[in-house]
N, C-alpha and C positions, 0 to 999 in steps of 0.2 A: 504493500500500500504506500501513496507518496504522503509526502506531507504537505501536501495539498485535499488530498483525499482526508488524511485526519484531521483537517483542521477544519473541514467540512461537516465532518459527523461531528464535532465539539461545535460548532456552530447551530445546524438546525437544532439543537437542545437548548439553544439558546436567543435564536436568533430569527423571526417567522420567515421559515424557507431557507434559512441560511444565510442569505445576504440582507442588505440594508437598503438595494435596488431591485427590482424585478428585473431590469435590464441588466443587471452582474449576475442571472442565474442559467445556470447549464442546462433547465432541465428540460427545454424544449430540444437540446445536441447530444440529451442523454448522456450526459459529463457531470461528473465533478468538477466545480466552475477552476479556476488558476488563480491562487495565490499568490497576490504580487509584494515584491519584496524589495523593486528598486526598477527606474528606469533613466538613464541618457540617450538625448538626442531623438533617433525613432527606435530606439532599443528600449525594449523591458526584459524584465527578467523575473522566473515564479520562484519560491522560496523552494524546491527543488534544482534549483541551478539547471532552469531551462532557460534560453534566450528567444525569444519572438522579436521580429518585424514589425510594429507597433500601428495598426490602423482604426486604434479606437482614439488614440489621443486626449486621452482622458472624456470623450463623449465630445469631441472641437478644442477646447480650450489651447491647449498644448500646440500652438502653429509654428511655434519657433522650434517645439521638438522639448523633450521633456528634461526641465532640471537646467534650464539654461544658466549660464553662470552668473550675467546682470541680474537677474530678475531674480536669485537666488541669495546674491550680495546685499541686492534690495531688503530684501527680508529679513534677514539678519541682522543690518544697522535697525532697521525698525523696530527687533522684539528686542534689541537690547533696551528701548526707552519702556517697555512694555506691552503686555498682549490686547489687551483692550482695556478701555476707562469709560466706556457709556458715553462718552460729553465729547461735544465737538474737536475736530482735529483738523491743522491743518494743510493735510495732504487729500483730506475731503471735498476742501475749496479750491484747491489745485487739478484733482481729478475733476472736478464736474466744469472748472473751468475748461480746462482741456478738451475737453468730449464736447462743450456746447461752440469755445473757439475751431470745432475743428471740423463737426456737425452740422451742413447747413440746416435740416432738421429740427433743433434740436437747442433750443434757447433756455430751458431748465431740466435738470434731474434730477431725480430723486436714489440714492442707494437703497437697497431692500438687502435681505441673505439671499435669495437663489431667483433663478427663470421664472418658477413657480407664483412667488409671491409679487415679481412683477407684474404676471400677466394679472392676477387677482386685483393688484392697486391698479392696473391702467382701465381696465375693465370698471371698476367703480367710480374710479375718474370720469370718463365718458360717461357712465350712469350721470353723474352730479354734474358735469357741465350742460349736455344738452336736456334734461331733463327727461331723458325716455329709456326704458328698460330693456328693452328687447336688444339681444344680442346674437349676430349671425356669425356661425365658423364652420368648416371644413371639414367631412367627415375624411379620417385618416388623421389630421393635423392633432398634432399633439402641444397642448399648452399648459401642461403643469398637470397637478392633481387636484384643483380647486374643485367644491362641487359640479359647480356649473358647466367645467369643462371637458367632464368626463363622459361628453354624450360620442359615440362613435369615432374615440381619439386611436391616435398611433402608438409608436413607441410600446413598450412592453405590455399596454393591456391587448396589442395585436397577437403578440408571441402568446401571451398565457391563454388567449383566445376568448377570454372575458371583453365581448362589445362595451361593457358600462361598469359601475362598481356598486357591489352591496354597500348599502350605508348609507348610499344618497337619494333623501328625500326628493318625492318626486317635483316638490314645489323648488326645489333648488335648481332645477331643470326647465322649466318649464316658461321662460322667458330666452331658455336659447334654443334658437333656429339654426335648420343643419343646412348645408348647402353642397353642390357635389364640385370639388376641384377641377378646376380648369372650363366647370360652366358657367358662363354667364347668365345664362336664362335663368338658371337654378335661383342666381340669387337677385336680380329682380323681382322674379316669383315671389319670392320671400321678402321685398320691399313693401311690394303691393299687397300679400295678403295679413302684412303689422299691420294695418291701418297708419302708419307713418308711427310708430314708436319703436322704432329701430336707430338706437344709440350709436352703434358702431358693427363693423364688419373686420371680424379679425382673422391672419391669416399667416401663418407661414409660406410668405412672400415663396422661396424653394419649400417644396415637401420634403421633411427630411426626415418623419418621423413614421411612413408606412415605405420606409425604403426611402428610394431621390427621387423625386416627382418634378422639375421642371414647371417653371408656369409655361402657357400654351403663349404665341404670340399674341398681344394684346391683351393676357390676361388681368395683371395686374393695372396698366391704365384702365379698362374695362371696369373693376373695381375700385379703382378713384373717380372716375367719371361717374360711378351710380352713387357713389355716397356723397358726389356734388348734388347729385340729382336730389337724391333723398334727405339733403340735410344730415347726414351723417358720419362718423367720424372713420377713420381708416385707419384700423392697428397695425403695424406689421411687428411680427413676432419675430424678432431677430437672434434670438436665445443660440441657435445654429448659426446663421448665416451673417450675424454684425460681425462686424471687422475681419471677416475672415473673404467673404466674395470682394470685397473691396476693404479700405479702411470706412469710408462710408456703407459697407452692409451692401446688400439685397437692393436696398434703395438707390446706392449710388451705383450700384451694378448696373441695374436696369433702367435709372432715371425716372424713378418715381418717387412721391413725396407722399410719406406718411402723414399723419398726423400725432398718433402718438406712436413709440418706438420699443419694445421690450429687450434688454440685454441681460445675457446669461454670466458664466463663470468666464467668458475670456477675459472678461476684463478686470479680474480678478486674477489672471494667470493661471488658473485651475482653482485658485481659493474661494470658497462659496462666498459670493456674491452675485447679486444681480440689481436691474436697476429700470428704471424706466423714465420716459421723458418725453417733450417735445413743444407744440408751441407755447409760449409764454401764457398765452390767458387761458389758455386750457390747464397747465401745470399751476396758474395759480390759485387754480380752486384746491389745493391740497393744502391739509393744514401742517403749521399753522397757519399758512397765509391766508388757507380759503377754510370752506366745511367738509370736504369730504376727509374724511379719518382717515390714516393710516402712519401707524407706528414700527421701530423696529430697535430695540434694545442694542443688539447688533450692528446694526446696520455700518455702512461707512467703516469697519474695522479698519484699524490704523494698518496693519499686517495686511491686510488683502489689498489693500488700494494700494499701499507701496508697491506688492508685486503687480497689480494691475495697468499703476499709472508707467512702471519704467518699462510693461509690454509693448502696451499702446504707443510711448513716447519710442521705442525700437520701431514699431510698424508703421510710426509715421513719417521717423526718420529716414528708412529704405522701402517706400512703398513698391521698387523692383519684385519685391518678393512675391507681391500678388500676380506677377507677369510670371514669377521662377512658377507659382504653386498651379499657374494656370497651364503650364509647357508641361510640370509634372502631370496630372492631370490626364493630359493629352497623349502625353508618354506611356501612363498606366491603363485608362480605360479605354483609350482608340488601343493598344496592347490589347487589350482584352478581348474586342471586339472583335482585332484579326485573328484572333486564333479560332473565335468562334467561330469563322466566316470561312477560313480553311479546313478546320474538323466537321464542318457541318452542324454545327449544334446552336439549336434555335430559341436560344434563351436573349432576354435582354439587357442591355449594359445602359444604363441611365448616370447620368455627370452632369456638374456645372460645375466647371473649375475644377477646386481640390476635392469635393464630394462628387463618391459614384457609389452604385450597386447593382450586384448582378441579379436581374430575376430570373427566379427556374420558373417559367412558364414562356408557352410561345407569344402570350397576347401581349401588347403594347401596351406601355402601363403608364397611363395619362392619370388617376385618381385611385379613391380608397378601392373602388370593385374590382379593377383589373390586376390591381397590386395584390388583391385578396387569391384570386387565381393562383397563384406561383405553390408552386411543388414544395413543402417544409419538409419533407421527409428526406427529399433529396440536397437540400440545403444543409440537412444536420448530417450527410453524409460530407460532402463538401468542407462544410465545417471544423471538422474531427480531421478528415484530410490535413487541411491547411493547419493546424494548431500543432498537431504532429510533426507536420515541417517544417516549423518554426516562422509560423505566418499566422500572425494575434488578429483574426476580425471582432469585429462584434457578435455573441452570440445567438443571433434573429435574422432573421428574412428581411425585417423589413428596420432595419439598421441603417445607418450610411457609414461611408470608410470614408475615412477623413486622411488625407495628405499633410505633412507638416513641411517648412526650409527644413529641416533635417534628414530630410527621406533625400538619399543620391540616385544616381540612374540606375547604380551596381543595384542598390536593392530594391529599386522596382524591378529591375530583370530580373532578381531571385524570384520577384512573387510572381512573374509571370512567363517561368520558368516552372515554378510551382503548380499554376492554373495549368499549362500547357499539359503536363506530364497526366493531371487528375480527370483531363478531358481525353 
């Protein structure tokens, strides 16, 4: 037995299911999940002295590659003043500086701990500026685990095969409307049968949480266009895809203009944080400047924002990188594509930039249906393949593989040396 495996069984006794994520559990690859015990660069390593190819990246965060040594240094001068003190700091005012001088987007922020609680406060922001309840989102799109948003999301209630979650009351639901990705019709439909009490329309701008979904051409103006129409607001969920498709996000990818903006752990450099924000008189209904509540003990930790602000100030400093992560990219999953295309096998390979994933099925996977299609039995064989040869994906179908600057060309040929040989 490894010592991955024993630390597994001293876990579920402890622990519901063994992990502390449903997305860290094996049990959809029929594994015992890996033990991780250290990573450099795109290297991790399990407390069994195995080495993997690193394509979860701590879930995005990690774009410089794990354990970099600025962002490490950072941290370090920081915890010698202390770990956290509740009360304003400031490299607080430094960060949000930074992020709104550098955001056109993006004129105040707020810190929260994680994606999750972002999406919760921007979400009741929008509630309290426009004054209307109804909220429309994406089945597939995954935005935390709030009640409200747990109506046909991605991400690991896909894997466990649970559509929704016990616990939540049905009235916690029942002001959000679902819509189908990549249609538009879907969600005017759902403008017009509010009665106009549709506060905001929120969306992971890239699908990254029923696999990599691509928006279709025109989708996301399509989606600012109707919430000009409708008087309402346009979230983009950026928790995946801010500073990593661009230093402006999703948004500055594609050229679209949110309204409000949700950011995850990158900007924290992997340390839980998250944040939300965007225009000035929308952001000032939050107290205390305005009425809508939203508190966080936490928040702003002096530790996470040092590591996050000297990421950010690296990403802005060499914005090249998004040109290196977009040739990687192209490198890996056009790689990918040709081998499929020479062995015959009629699966598909989905990217934007440094995010791709393979689906086992032959249909074309534009939203949550078609991505539902895809072969899981043959994925956890796959799976178990590549872990074995020392290639870390994420353990789900509908996962994305994230590229880091740290990934070189050598080890993307390994992995797609690896894919080759399994196909």
């Amino acid at each position: 037995m490894t010592k991955s495996e024993e630390l597994f069984q001293r876990a579920v006794k402890r622990i519901p299911g063994g992990v502390n994520s449903p997305v860290r559990a094996y049990g959809s690859v029929t594994e015992a999940p890996r033990f991780i015990q250290g990573a450099v660069g795109c290297k991790i390593f399990d407390v069994d002295g195995n080495e993997y190819i690193d394509y979860i990246d701590s879930w995005g965060p990690m774009i410089l590659g794990h354990n970099n040594e600025q962002i490490k240094d950072a941290v370090i001068r920081a915890s010698e003043n202390g770990l956290s003190f509740g009360c304003a700091t400031e490299v607080e005012v430094e960060m949000a500086e930074f992020i709104c001088d550098k955001i056109p987007h993006v004129d105040m922020i707020r810190m929260v701990n994680s994606g999750t609680e972002a999406v919760m406060s921007a979400l009741r922001v929008a509630r309290g500026y426009t004054g209307k309840n109804k909220i429309i989102k994406f089945a597939g799109c995954y935005h935390g685990h709030t009640d409200a948003m747990l109506v046909s999301a991605g991400s690991g209630v896909m894997t466990s095969g649970v559509p929704d979650s016990a616990g939540v009351p049905k009235g916690c639901t029942q002001d959000t409307m679902l819509a189908v990705y990549n249609d538009l019709n879907s969600v005017e439909k759902l403008f017009i049968e509010s009665d106009s009490q549709v506060a905001a329309v929120i969306v992971e701008p890239v699908g990254a949480n029923m696999g990599v979904v691509p928006p279709a051409d025109g989708f996301l103006q399509g989606l600012r266009d109707l919430c000009d129409k409708y008087h309402a607001l346009l979230i983009f969920d950026e928790v995946i895809t801010g500073f990593r498709l661009s230093f402006s996000g999703a948004a500055g990818f594609y050229g679209i203009t949110p309204d409000l903006v949700t950011y995850g752990k990158i900007i924290g450099a992997g340390m839980p944080v998250g944040a939300y924000g965007g225009r000035k008189e929308i952001m000032e209904m939050v107290a205390p400047a305005g009425p809508v509540y939203q508190a966080g003990t936490l928040s702003g930790n002096p530790i996470a924002m040092a590591a996050g602000l000297t990421q950010l100030k690296i990403l802005w400093e060499d914005q090249d990188i998004y040109k290196r992560l977009y040739q990687k990219g192209e490198l890996l999953y056009e790689g990918i594509r040709k081998i499929f295309l020479e062995k015959g096998v009629d699966y598909q390979v989905n990217s934007v930039s440094s995010l791709g994933c393979i689906f086992f099925t032959e249909n074309k996977v534009t939203d949550y249906t078609s991505a539902k299609t895809s072969d899981t039995a043959e994925f956890s064989k796959y799976f178990r393949y590549m872990l074995n040869n020392g290639i870390h994906i994420a353990p789900s179908q509908f996962e994305a593989m994230f590229l880091s600057d740290a990934h070189t060309e050598a080890e993307i040929q390994e992995t797609l040396d690896c894919i080759e040989k399994y196909f």
